[in-house]
PDB file of N, CA, C and O in Angstrom:
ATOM      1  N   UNK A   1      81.624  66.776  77.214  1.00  0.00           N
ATOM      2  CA  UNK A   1      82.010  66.339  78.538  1.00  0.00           C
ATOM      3  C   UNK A   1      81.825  64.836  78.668  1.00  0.00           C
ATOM      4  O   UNK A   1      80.957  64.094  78.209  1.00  0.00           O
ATOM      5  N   UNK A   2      82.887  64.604  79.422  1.00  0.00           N
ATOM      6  CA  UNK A   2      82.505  62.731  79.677  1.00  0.00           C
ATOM      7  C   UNK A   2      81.201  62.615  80.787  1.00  0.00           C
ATOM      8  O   UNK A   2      80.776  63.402  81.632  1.00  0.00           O
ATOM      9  N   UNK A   3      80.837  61.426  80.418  1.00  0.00           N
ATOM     10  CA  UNK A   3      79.636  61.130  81.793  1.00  0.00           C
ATOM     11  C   UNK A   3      80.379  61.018  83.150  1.00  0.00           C
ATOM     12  O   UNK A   3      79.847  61.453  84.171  1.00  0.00           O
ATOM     13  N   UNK A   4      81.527  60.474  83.167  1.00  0.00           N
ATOM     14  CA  UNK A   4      82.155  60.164  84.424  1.00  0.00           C
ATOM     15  C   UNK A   4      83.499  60.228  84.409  1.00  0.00           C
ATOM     16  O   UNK A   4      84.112  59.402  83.734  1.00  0.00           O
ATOM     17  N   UNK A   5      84.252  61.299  85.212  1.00  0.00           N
ATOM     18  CA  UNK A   5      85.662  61.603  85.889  1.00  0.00           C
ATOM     19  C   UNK A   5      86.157  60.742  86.639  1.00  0.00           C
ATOM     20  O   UNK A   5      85.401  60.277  87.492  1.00  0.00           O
ATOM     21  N   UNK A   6      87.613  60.227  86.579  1.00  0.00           N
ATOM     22  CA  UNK A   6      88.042  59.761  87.758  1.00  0.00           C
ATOM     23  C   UNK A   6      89.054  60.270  88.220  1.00  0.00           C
ATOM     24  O   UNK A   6      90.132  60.540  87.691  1.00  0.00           O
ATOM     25  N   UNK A   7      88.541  60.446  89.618  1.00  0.00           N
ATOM     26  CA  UNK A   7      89.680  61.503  90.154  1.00  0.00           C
ATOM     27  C   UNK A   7      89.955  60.571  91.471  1.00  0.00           C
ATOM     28  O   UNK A   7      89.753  60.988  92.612  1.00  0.00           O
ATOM     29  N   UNK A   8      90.442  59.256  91.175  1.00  0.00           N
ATOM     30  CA  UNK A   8      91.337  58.502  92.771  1.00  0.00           C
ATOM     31  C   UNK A   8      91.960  59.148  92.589  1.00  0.00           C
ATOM     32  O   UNK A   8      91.845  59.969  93.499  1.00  0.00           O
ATOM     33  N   UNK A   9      92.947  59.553  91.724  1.00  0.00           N
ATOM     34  CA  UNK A   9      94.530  60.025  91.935  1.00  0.00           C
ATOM     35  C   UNK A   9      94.375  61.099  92.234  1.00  0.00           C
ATOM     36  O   UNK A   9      95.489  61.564  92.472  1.00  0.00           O
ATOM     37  N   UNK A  10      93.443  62.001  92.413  1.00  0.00           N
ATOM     38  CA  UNK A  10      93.592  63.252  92.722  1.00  0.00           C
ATOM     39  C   UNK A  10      94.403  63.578  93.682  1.00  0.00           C
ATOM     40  O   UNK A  10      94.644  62.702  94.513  1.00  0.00           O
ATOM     41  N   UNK A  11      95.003  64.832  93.824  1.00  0.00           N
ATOM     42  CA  UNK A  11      95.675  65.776  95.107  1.00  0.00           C
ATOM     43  C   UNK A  11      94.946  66.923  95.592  1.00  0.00           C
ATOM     44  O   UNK A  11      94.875  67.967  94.945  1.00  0.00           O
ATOM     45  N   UNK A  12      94.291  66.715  96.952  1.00  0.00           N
ATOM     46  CA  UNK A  12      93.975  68.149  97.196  1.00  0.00           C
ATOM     47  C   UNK A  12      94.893  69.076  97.447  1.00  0.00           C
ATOM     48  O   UNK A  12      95.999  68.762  97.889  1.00  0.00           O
ATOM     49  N   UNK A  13      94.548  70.319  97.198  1.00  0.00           N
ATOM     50  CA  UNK A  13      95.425  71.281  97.350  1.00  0.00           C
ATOM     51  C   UNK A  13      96.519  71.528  96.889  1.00  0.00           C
ATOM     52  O   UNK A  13      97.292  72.276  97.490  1.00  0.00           O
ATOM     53  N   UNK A  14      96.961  70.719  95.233  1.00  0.00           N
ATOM     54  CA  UNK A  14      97.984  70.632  94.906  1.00  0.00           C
ATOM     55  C   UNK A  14      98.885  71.737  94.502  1.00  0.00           C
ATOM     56  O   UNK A  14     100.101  71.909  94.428  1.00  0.00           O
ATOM     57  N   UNK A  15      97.854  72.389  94.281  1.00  0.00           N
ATOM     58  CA  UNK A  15      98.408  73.758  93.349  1.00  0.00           C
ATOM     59  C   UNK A  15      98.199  75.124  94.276  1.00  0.00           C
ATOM     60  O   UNK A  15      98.338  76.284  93.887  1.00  0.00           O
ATOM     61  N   UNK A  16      97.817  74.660  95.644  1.00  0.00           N
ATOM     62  CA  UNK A  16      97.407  75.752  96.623  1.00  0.00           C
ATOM     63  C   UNK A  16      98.810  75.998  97.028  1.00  0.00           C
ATOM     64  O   UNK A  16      99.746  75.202  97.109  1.00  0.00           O
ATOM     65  N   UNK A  17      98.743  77.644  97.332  1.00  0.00           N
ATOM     66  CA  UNK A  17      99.992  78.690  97.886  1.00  0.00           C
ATOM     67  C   UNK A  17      99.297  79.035  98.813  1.00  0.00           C
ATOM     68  O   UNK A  17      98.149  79.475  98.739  1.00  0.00           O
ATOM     69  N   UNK A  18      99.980  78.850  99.825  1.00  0.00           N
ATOM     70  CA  UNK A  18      99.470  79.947 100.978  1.00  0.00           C
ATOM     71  C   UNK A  18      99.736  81.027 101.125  1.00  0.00           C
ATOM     72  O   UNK A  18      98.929  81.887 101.478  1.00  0.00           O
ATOM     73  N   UNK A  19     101.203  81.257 100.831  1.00  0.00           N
ATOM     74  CA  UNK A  19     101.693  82.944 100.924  1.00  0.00           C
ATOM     75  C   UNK A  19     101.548  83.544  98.961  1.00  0.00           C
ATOM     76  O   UNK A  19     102.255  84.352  98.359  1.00  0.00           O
ATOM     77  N   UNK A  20     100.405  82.769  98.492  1.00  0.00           N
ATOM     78  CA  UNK A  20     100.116  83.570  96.979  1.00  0.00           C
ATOM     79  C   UNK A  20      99.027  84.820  97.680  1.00  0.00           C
ATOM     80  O   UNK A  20      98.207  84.734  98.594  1.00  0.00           O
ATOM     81  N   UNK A  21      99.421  85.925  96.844  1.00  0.00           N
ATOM     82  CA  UNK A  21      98.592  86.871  96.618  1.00  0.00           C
ATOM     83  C   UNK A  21      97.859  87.560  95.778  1.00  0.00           C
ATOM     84  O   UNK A  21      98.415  87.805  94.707  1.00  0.00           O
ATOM     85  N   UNK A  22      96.345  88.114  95.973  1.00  0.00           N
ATOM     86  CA  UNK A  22      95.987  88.342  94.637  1.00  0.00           C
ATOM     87  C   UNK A  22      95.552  89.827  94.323  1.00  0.00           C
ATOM     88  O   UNK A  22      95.003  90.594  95.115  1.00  0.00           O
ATOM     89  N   UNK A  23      95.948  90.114  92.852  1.00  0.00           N
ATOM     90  CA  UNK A  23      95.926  90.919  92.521  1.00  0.00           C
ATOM     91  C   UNK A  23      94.563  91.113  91.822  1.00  0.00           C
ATOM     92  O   UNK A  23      94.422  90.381  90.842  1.00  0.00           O
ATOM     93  N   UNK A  24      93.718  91.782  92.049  1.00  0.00           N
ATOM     94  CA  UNK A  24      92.543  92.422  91.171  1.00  0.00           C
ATOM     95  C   UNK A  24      92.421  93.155  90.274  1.00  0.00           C
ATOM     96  O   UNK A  24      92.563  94.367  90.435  1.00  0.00           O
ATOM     97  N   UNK A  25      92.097  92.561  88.977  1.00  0.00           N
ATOM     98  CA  UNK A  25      92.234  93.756  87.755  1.00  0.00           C
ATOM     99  C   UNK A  25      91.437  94.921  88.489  1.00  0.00           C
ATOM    100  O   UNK A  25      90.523  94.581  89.240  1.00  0.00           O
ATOM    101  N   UNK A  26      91.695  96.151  88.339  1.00  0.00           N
ATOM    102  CA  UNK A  26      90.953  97.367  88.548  1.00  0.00           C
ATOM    103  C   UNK A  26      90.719  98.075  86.685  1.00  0.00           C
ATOM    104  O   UNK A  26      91.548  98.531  85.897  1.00  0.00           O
ATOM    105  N   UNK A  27      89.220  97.867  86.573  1.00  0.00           N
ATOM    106  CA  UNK A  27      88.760  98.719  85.596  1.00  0.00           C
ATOM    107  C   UNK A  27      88.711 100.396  85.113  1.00  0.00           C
ATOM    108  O   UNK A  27      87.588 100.862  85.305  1.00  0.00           O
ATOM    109  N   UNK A  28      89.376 101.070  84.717  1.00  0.00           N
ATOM    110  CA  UNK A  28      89.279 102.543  84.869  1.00  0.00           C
ATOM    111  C   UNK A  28      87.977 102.998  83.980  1.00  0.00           C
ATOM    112  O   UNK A  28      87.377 102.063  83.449  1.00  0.00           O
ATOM    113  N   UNK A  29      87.371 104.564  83.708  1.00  0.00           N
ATOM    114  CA  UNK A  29      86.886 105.341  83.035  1.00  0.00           C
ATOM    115  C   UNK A  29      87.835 105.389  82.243  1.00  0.00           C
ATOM    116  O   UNK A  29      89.019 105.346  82.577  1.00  0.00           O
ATOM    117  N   UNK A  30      87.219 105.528  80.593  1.00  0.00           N
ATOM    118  CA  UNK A  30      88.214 106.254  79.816  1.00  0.00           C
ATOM    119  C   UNK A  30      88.487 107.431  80.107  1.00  0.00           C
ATOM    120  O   UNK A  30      89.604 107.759  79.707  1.00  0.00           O
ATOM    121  N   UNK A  31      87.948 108.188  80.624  1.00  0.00           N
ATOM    122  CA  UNK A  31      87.976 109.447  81.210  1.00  0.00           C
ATOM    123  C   UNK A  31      89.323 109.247  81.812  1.00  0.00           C
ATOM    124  O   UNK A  31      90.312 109.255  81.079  1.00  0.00           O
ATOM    125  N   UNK A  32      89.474 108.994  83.641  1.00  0.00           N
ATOM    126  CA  UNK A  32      89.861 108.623  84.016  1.00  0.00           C
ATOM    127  C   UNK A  32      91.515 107.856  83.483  1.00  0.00           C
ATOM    128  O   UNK A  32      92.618 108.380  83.636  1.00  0.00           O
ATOM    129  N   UNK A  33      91.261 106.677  82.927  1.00  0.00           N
ATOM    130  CA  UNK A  33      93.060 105.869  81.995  1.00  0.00           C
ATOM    131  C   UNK A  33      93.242 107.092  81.521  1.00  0.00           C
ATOM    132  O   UNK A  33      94.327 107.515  81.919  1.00  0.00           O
ATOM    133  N   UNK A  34      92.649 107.904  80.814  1.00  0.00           N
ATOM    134  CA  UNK A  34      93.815 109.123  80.046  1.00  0.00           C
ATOM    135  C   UNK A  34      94.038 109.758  80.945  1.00  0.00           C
ATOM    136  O   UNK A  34      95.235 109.588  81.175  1.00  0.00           O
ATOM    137  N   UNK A  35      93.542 110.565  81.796  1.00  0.00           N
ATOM    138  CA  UNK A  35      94.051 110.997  82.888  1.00  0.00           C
ATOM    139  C   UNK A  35      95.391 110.783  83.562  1.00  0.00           C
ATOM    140  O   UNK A  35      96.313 111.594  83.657  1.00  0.00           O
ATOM    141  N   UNK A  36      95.330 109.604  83.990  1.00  0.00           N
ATOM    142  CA  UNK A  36      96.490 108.710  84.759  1.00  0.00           C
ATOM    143  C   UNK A  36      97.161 108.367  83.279  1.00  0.00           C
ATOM    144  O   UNK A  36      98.250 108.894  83.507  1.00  0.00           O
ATOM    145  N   UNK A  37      97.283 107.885  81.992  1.00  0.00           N
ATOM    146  CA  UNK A  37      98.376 107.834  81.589  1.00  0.00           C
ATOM    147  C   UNK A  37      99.084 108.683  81.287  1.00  0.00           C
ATOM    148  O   UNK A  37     100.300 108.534  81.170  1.00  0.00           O
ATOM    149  N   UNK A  38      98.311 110.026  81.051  1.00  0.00           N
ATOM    150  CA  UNK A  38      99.125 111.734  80.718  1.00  0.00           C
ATOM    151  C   UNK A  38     100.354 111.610  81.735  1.00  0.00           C
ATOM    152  O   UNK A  38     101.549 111.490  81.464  1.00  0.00           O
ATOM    153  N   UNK A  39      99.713 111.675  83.003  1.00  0.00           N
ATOM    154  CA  UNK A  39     100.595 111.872  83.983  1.00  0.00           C
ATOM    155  C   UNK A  39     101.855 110.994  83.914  1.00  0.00           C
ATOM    156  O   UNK A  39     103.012 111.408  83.972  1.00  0.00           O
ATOM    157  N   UNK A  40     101.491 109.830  83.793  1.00  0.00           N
ATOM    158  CA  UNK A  40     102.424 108.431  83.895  1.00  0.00           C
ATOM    159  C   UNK A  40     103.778 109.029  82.754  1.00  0.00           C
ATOM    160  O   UNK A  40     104.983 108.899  82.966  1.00  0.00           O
ATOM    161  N   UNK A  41     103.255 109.564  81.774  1.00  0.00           N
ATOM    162  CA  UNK A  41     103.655 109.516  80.902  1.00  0.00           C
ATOM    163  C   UNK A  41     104.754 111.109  80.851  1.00  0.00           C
ATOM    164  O   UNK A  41     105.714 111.662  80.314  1.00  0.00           O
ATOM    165  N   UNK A  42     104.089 111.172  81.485  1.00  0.00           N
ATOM    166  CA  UNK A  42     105.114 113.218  81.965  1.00  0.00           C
ATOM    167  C   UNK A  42     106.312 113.067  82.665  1.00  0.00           C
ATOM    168  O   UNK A  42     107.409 113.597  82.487  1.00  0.00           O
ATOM    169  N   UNK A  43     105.721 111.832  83.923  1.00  0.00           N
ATOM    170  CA  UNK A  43     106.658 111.229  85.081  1.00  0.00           C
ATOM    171  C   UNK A  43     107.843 110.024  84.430  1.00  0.00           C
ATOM    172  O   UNK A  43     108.685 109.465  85.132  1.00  0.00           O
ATOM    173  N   UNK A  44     107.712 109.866  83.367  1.00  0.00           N
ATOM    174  CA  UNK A  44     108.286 108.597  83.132  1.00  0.00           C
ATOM    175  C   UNK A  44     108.303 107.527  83.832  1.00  0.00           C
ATOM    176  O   UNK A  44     109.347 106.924  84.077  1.00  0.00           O
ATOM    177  N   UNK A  45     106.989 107.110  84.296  1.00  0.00           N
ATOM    178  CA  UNK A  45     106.480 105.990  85.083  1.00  0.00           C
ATOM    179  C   UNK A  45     105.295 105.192  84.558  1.00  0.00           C
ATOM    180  O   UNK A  45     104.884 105.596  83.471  1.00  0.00           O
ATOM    181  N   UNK A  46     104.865 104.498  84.907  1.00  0.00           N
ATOM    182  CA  UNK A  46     103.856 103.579  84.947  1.00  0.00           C
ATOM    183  C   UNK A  46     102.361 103.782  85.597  1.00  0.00           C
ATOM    184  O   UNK A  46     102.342 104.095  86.787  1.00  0.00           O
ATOM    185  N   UNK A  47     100.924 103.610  84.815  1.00  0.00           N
ATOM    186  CA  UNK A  47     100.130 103.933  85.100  1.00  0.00           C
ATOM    187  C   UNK A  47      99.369 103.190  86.561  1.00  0.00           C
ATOM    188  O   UNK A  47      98.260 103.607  86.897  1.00  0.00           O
ATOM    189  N   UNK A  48      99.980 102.196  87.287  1.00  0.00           N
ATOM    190  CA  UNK A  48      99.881 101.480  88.429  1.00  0.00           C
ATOM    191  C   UNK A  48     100.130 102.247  89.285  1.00  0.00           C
ATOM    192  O   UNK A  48      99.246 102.607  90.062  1.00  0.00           O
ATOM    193  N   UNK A  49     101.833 102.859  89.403  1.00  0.00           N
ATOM    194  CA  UNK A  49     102.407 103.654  90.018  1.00  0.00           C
ATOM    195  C   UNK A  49     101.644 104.968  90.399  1.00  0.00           C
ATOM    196  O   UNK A  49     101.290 105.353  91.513  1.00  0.00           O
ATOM    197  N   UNK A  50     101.512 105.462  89.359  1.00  0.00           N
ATOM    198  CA  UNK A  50     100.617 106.708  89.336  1.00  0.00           C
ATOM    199  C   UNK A  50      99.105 106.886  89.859  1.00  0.00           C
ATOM    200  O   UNK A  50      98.775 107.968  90.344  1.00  0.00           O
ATOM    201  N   UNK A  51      97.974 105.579  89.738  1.00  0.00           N
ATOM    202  CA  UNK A  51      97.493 105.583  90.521  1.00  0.00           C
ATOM    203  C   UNK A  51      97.427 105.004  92.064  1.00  0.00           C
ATOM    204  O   UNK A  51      96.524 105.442  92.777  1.00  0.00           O
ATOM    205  N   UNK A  52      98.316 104.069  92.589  1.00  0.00           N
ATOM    206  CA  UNK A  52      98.923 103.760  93.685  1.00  0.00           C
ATOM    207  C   UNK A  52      99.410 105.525  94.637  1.00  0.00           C
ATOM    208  O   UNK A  52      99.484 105.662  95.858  1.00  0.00           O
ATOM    209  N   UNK A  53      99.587 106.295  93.885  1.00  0.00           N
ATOM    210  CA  UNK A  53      99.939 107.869  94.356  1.00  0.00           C
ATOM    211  C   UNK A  53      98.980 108.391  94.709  1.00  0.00           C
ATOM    212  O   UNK A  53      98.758 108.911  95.803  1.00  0.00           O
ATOM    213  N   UNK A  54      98.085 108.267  93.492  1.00  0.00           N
ATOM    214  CA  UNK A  54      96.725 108.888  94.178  1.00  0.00           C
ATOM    215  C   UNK A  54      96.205 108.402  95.130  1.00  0.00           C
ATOM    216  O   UNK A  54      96.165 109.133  96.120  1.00  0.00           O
ATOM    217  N   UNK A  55      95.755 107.368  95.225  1.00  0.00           N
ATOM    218  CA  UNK A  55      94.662 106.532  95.803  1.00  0.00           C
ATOM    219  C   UNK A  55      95.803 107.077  97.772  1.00  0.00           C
ATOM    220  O   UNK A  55      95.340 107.699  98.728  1.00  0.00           O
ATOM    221  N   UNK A  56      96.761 106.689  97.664  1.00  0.00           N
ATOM    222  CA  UNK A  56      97.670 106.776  98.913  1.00  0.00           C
ATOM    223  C   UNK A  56      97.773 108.165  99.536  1.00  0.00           C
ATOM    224  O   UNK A  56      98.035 108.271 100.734  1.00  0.00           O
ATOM    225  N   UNK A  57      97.525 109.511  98.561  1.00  0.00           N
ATOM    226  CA  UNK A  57      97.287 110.701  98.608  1.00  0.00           C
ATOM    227  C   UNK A  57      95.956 111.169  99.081  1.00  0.00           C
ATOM    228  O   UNK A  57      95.789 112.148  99.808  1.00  0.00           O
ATOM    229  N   UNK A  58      95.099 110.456  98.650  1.00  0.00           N
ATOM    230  CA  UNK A  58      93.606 110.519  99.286  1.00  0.00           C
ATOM    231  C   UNK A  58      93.053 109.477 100.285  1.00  0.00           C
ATOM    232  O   UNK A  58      91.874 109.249 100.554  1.00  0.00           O
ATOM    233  N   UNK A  59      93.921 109.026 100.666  1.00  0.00           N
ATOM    234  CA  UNK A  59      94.047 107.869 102.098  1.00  0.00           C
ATOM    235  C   UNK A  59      94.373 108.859 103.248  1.00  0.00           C
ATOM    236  O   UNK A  59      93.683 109.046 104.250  1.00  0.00           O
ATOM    237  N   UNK A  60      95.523 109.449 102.936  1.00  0.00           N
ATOM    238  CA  UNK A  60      96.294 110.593 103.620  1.00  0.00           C
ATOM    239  C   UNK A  60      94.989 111.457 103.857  1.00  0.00           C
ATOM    240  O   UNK A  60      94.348 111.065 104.833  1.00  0.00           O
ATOM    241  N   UNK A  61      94.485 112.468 103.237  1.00  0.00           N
ATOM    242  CA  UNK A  61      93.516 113.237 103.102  1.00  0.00           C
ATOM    243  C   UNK A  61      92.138 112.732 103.932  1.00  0.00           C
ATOM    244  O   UNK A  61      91.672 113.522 104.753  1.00  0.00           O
ATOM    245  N   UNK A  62      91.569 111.609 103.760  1.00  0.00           N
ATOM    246  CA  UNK A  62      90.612 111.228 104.770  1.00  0.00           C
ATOM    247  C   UNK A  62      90.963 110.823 106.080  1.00  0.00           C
ATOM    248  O   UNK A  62      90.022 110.849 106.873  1.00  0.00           O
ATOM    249  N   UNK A  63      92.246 110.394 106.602  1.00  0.00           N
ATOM    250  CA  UNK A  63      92.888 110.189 108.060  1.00  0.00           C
ATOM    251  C   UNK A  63      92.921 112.012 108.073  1.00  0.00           C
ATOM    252  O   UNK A  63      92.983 112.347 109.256  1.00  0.00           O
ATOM    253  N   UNK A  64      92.907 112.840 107.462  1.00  0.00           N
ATOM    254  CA  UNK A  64      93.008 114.067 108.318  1.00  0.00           C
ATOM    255  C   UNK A  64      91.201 114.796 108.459  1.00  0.00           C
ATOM    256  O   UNK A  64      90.836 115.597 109.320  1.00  0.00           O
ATOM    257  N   UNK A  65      90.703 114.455 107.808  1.00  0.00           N
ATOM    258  CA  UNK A  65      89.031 114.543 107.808  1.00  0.00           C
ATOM    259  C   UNK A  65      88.487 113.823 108.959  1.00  0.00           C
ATOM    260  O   UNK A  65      87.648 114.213 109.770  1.00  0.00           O
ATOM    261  N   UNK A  66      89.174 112.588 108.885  1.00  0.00           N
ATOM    262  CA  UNK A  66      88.256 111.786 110.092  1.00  0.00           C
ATOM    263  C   UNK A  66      88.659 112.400 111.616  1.00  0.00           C
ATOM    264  O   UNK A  66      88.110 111.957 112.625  1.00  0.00           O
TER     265      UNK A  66
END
């Protein structure tokens, strides 16, 4: 590392989006990824998709619990 940066020229916020959005890796169980890719894979779809189903299926399910 240098002892000293110069940042006159800097830009704040140069690289800032306001309408960017972020996506969060979500970690699975191996348990779990095989699970969801069997399926993905039966459906001829994508393992995002497939859990985006679930997760929206058991959203459904607790609005009728609550």
């Amino acid at each position: 590392m240098k002892k000293e940066y110069n940042f006159s020229k800097a830009v704040r916020g140069k690289f800032h989006r306001k309408d960017a959005t972020l996506k969060l890796p979500i970690y699975l169980d191996q348990e779990v990824q095989t699970f969801v890719q069997t399926i993905a894979e039966s459906k001829q779809s994508d393992a995002s998709t497939i859990v985006n189903e679930i997760l929206k299926s058991d959203m459904r399910l607790a609005e009728v619990i609550r």
